[in-house]
C-alpha positions in Angstrom: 21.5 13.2 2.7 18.8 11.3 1.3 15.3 13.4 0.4 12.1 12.5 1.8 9.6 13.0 -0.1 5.9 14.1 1.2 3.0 13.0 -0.3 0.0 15.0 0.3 -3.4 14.0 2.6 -5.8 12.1 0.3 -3.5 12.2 -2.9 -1.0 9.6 -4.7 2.2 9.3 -6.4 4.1 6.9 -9.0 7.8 6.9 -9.1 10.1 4.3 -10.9 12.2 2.3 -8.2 15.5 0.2 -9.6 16.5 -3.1 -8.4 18.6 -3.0 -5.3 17.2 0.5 -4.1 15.0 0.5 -1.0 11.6 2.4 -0.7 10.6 3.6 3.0 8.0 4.2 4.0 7.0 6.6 6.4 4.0 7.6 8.5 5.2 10.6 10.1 2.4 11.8 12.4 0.8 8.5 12.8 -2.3 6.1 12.2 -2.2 6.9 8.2 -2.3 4.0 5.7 -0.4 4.2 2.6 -1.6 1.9 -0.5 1.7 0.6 -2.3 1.2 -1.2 -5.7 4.2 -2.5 -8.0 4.8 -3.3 -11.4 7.5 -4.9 -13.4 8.7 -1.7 -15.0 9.5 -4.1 -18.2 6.4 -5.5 -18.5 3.5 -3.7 -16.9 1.2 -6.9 -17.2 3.5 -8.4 -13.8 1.9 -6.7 -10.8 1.9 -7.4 -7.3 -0.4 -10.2 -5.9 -1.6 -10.7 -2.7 -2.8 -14.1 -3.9 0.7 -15.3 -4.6 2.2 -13.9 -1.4 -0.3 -14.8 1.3 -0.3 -18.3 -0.2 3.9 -18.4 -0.3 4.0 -16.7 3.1 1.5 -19.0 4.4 0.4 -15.9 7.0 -1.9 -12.9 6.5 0.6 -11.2 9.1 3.3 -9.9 6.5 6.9 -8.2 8.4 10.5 -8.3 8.5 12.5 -10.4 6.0 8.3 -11.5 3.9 8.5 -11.4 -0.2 6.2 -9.4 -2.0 5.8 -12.1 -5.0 3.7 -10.8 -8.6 1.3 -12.4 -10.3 4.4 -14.5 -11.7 5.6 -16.1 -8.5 8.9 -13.6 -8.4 9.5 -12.0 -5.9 9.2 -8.2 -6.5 10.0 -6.8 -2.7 11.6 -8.0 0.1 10.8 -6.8 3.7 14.3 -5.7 4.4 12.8 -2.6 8.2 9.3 -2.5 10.1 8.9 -0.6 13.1 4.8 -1.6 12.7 4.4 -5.1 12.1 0.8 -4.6 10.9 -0.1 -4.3 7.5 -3.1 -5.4 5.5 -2.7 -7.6 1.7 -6.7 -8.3 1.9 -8.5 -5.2 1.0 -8.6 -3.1 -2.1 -8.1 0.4 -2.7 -10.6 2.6 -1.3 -12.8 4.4 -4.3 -15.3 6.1 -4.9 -17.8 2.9 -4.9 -15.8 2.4 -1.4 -17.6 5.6 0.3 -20.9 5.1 -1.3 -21.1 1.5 -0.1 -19.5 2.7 3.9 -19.8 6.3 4.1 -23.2 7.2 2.2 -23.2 10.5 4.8 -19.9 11.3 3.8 -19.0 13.5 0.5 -17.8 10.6 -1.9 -14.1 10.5 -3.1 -11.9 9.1 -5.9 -9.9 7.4 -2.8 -6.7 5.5 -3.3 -7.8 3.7 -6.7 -8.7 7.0 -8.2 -5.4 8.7 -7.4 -3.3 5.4 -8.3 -5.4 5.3 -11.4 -4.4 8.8 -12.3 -0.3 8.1 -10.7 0.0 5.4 -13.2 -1.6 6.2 -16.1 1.6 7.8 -17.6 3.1 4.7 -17.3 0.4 3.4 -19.3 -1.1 1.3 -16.7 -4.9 1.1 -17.0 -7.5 1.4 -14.1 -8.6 -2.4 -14.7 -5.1 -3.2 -13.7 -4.8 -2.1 -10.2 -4.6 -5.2 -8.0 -5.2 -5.4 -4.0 -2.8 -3.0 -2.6 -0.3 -3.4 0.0 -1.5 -1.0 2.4 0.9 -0.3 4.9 0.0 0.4 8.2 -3.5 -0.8 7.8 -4.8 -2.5 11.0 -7.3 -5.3 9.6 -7.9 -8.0 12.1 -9.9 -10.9 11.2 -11.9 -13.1 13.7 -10.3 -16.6 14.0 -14.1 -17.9 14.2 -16.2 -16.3 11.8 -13.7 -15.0 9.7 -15.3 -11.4 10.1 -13.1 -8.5 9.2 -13.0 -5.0 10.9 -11.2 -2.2 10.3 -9.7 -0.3 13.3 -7.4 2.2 13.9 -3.6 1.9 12.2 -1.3 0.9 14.8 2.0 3.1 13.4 3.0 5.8 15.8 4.7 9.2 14.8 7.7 8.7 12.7 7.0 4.4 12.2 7.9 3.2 8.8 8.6 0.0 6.7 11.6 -0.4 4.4 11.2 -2.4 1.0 14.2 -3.5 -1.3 13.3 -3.7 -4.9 14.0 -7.2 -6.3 13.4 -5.9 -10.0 13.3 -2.9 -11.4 9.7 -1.6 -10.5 6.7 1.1 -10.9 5.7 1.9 -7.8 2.0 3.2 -6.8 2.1 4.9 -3.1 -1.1 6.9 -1.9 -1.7 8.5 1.7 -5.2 6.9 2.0 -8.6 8.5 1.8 -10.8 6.2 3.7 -11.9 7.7 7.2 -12.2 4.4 9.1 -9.0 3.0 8.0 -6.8 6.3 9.5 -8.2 6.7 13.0 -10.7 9.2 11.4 -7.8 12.0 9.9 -6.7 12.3 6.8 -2.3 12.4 6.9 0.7 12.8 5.0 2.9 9.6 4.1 6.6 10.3 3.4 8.8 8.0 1.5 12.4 8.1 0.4 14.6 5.7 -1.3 18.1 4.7 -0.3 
């Protein structure tokens, strides 16, 4: 029997994940984003870039059997399950500077940058490093016309989840996001577990 792990509302993780094993992802109560980052556990400086992929994938709509390339053009995870089929690779981790600019009425918070930032830093991975994220589950449609983006409502159900095989032996980043708008509103757990 394979563990899942829970990953509190609002809070982040880092975990090592070795070539060949697969990270899932899972929401389990549904509408909750979870920002995933990876790094080249050999050489921190190759990160994941949505640059590289969106351009390679030729599609902002990433799913079943897409690459996740790095910064290098490798291919760092492969899109091996996806119950969802909606993901974003355009916006960056919510932060503090996140609610001050979109919820000045809110209480600010660290958000997914500021838990990532603290995840990885025993890896030795510095704040200025964090990339775009890969945040699963995150419903981010953009207007054909005026290229306008929103952000609405995740469209994961109860118990929905995306699998990733590691293509390289990685540092993974994995929050359950912290940004009102981008969860329905709620603040959720994310559980992972790795086969």
């Amino acid at each position: 029997m394979i563990d899942t792990v829970v990953i509190p509302e609002r809070s982040g993780t880092a975990f090592k994940l070795d070539k060949g094993a697969t990270l899932t992802v899972i929401d389990p109560r549904g509408e909750q984003v979870a920002d995933l980052l990876a790094f080249n556990a050999e050489d921190v400086r190759e990160v994941i870039s949505s640059g590289r992929t969106l351009d390679y994938a030729e599609t902002i709509r990433l799913t079943l059997g897409n690459k996740l390339y790095s910064n290098r053009s490798r291919v760092m995870l492969t899109i091996v399950g996806d119950t969802v089929g909606c993901h974003d690779f355009l916006l960056t981790p919510c932060s503090i500077d996140t609610f001050l600019h979109f919820y000045p009425d809110l209480p600010p918070h660290r958000g997914c940058f500021g838990n990532l930032a603290e995840a990885l830093a025993p890896y030795d991975i510095a704040p200025d490093a964090i990339p775009i994220a890969f945040n699963c589950f995150m419903n981010v449609p953009v207007d054909g016309q005026t290229g306008k983006l929103k952000v609405l409502p995740p469209l994961s159900k109860a118990g929905d989840s995306i699998a990733l095989r590691a293509e390289m032996d990685l540092i993974i980043g994995l929050t359950a996001c912290s940004a009102p708008d981008s969860n329905g509103g709620t603040f959720k757990p994310i559980h992972y577990r790795i086969d």
